[in-house]
C-alpha positions in Angstrom: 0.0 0.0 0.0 1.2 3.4 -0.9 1.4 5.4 2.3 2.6 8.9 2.6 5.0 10.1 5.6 3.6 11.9 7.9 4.5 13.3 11.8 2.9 11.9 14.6 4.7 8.4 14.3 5.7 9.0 18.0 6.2 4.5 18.5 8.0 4.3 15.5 11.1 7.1 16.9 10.9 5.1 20.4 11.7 2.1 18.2 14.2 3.5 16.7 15.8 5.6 19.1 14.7 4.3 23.0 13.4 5.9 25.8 9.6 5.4 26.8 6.9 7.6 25.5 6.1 9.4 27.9 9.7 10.7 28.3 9.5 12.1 24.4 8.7 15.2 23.2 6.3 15.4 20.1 6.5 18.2 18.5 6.2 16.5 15.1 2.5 17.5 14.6 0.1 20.5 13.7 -1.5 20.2 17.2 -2.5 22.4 19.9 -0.8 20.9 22.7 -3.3 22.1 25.4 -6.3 20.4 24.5 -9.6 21.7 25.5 -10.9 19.5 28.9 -12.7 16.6 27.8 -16.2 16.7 29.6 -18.2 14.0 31.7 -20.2 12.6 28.7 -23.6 10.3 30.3 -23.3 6.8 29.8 -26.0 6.8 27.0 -23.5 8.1 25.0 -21.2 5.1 25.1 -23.6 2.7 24.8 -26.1 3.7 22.0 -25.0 4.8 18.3 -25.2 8.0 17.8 -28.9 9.5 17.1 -29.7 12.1 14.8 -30.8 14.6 17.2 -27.0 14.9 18.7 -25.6 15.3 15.2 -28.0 18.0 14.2 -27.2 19.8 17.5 -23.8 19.4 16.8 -24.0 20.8 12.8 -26.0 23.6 14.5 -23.0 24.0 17.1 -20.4 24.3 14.0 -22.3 26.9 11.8 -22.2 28.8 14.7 -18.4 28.3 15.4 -17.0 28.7 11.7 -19.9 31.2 10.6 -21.6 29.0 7.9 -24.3 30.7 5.7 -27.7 29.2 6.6 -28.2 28.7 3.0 -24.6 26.7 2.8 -24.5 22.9 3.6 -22.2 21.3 6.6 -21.7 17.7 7.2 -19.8 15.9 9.8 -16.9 13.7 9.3 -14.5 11.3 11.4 -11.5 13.4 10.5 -11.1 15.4 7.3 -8.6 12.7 6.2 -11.8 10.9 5.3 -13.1 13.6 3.6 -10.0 14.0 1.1 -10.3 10.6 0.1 -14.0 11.3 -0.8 -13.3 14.2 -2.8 -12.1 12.6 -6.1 -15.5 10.9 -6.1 -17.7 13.8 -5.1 -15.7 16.7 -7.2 -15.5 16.9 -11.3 -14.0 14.9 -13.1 -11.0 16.4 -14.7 -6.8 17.4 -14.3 -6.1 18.5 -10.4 -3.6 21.7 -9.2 -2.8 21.4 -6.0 -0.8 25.0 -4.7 2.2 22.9 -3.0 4.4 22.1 -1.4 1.7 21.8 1.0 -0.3 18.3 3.0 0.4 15.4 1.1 -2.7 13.1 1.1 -4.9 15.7 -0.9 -2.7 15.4 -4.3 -2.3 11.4 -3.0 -5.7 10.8 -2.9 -6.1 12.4 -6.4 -3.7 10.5 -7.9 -4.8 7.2 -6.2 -8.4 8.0 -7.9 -6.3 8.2 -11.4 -6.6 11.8 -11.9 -4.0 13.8 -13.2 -2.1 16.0 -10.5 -0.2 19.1 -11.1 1.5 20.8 -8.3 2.0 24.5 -8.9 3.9 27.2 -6.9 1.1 29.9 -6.8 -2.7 30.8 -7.6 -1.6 32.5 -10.5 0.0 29.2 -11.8 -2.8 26.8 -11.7 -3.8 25.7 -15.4 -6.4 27.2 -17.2 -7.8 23.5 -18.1 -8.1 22.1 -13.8 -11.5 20.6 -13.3 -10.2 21.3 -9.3 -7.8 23.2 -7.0 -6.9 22.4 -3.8 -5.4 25.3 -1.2 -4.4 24.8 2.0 -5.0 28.0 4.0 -2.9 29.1 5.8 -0.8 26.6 4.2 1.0 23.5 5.8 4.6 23.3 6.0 5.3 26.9 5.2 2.8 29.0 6.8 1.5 30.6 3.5 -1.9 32.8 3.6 -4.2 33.3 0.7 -6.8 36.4 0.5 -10.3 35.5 -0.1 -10.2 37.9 -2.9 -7.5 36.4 -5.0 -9.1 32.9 -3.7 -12.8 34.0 -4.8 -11.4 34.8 -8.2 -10.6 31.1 -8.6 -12.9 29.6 -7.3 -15.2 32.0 -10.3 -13.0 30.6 -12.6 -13.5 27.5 -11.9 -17.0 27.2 -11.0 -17.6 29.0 -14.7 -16.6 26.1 -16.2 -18.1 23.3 -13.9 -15.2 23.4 -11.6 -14.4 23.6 -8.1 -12.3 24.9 -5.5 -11.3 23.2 -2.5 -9.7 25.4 0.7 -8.2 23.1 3.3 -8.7 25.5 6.6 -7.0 22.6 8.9 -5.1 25.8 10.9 -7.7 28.6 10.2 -9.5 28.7 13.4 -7.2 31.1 15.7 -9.0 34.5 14.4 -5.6 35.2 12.4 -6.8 34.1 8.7 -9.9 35.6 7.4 -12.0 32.2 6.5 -14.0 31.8 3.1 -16.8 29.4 4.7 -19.0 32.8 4.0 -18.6 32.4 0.5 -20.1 28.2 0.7 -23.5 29.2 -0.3 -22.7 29.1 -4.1 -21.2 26.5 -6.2 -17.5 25.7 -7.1 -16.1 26.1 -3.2 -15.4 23.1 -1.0 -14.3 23.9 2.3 -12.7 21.6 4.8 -12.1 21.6 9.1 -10.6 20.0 11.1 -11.9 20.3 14.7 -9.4 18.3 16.8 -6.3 20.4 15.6 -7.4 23.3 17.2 -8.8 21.8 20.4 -5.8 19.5 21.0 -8.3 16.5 20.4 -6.9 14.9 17.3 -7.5 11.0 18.5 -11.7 12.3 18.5 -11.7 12.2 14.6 -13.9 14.7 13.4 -13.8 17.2 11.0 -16.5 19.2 9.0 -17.1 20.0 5.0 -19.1 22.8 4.2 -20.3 23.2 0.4 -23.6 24.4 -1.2 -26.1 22.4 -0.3 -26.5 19.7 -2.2 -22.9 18.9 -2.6 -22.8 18.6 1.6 -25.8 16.5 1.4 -23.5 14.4 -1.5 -21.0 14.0 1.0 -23.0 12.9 4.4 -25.2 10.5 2.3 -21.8 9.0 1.6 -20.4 9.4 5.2 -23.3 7.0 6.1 -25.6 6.8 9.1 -23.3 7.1 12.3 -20.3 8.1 10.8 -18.9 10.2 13.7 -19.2 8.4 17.3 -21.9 9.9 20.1 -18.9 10.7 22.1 -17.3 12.6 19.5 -20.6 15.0 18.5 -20.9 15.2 22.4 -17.4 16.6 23.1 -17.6 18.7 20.0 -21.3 19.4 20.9 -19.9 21.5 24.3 -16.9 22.7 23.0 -17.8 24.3 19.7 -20.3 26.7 21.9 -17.8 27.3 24.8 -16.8 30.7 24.0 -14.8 31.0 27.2 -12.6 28.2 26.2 -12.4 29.1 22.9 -10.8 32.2 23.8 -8.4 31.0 26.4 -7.4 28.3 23.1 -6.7 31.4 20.6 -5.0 33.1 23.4 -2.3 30.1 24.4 -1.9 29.3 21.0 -0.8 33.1 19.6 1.5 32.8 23.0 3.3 29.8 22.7 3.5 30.4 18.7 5.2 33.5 19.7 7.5 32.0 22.1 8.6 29.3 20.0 9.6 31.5 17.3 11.6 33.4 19.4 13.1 30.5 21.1 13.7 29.2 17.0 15.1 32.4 16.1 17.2 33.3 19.4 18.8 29.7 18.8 19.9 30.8 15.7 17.6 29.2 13.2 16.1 31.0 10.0 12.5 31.0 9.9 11.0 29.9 6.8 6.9 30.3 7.9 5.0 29.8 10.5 1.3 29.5 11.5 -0.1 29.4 15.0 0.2 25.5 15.3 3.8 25.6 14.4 6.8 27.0 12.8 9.2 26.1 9.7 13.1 26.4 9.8 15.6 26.4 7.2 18.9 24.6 8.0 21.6 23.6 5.5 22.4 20.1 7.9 18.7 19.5 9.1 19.0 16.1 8.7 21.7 16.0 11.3 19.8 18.8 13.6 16.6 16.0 13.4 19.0 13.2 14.1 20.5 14.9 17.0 17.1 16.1 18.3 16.2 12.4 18.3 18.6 11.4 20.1 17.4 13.6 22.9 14.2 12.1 22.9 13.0 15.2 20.8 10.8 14.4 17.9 10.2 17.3 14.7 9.0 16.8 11.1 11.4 16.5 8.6 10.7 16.7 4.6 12.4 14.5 1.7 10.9 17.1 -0.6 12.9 20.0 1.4 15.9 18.5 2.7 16.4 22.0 4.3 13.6 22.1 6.1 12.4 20.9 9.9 8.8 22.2 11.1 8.7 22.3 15.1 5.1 21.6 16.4 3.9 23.9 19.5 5.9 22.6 23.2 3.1 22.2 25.6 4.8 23.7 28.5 7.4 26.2 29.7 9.3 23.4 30.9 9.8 21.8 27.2 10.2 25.0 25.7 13.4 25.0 27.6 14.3 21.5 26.8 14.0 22.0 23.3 16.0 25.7 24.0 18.4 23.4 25.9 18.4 20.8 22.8 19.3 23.3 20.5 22.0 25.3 22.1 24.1 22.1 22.5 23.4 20.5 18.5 23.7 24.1 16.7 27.4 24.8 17.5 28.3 21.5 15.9 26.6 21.7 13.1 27.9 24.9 12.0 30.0 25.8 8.9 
């Protein structure tokens, strides 16, 4: 099977390298590392599948939360990684750009369908004859933003000639990136989210696509009946409406952002983009900075696309903040010149 690489393969590095889990430190994901506090859920939610009354509560939870138009559709997914492999089915039939380099599995999933892929360095650059466009936005590994004027003008294009647009907001969620989930209403704009990045509850699976209508009803009617758990919509139910908390979230996660970059750039790194979930560096001997980091029981995403590059996930505490400052002041001096 043809499986991508991806961070969050925490058993694999304590195979490889020692030490116990709980002794690592992750920072290999897109994750807020403070997750929101999981509340008591009633039993009946354990033991019953999921009823339709809890889901709707829930879609009504996340129009609220990512400001859906009432005349846009939402559906409920477990994870969007589900969703992008339903896409190629859902979407027109035609040659893909995907603006790159950016999350692998959505030009994967493409090509696993038999479509042809083309990655492209900007909007500007995306072929005249694409049937569909996939952004990521703000974009993952490099931090990239995209208006939603120069996005709408693609999405028109597209949806002129039967097209579509898809706008993977996976880190849009911190108040930082204007959204285009307003713009759903019409055809030609998918729109994907993921809920457990930004609530630190990425085991929970579930995620949301928002689309016109009757392209959302498309996708749930695939989804199936119960295709996100009771205790999932439950969590999600609370949390989505918890204006309190989501506050506090935005808050800690512009902070620690800030405070690893610093940290990054103090240590003597070059910063190559950055969202609020984490931040990209630029080092001519990365490989040996990752190897090193390793070593310390310190885990970060590497790239075989950009042998330069090394993206550093949020630390979820002052403590391993100064670990990984630690980390870094020792590997740096050796790997200079």
């Amino acid at each position: 099977m043809d499986v991508l690489e991806h961070g969050g393969r925490l058993d694999r590095m304590v195979g490889q390298y020692g030490g116990r889990r709980d002794t690592w430190l992750d920072l290999s994901t897109g994750i807020n590392p403070v997750p929101y506090e999981l509340p008591v859920l009633a039993d009946d939610v354990w033991r019953r599948l999921p009823e339709r009354t809890l889901l709707d509560e829930t879609l009504v939870a996340a129009r609220n939360f990512y400001g859906v138009p009432d005349s846009a559709g939402i559906a409920a997914a477990p994870g969007t990684q589900s969703l992008i492999q339903l896409l190629p089915d859902l979407l027109p039939a035609g040659p893909v750009a995907v603006v790159s380099p950016t999350y692998g599995e959505h030009a994967h999933s493409f090509r696993q369908d038999g479509r042809s892929v083309v990655a492209v360095g900007a909007l500007a650059d995306i072929p005249g004859d694409c049937a569909v466009a996939v952004v990521v936005n703000p974009n993952n590994p490099d931090g990239r933003v995209f208006s939603v004027p120069e996005l709408l003008k693609i999405r028109k294009r597209l949806a002129d000639r039967g097209g579509c647009l898809i706008v993977d907001e996976a880190f849009a969620d911190c108040g930082d990136v204007q959204s285009i989930v307003s713009e759903t209403a019409a055809p030609g704009l998918v729109v994907l989210k993921s809920f457990g990045k930004f609530f630190g509850l990425a085991g929970l699976r579930l995620g949301f696509v928002v689309a016109d209508a009757a392209l959302a009803a498309r996708f749930e009617t695939r989804l199936g009946p119960w295709a996100v758990s009771g205790p999932a919509l439950a969590v999600a139910h609370k949390a989505l409406r918890d204006v309190a908390a989501v506050t506090a979230i935005r808050r800690s996660l512009r902070d620690n952002s800030r405070t690893l970059e610093d940290l990054l750039r103090t240590s003597g790194l070059e910063i190559a983009g950055c969202t609020r979930f984490f931040t990209l560096v630029d080092h001519p001997k990365a490989a040996d900075l990752h190897e090193g980091l390793c070593r310390r029981g310190i885990y970060v995403r590497k790239f075989e696309y950009a042998p330069r590059w090394l993206r550093f996930g949020l630390p979820p505490s002052d403590r391993q903040h100064r670990r990984l400052a630690d980390a870094l002041t020792h590997l740096l001096p050796g790997l200079s010149g």
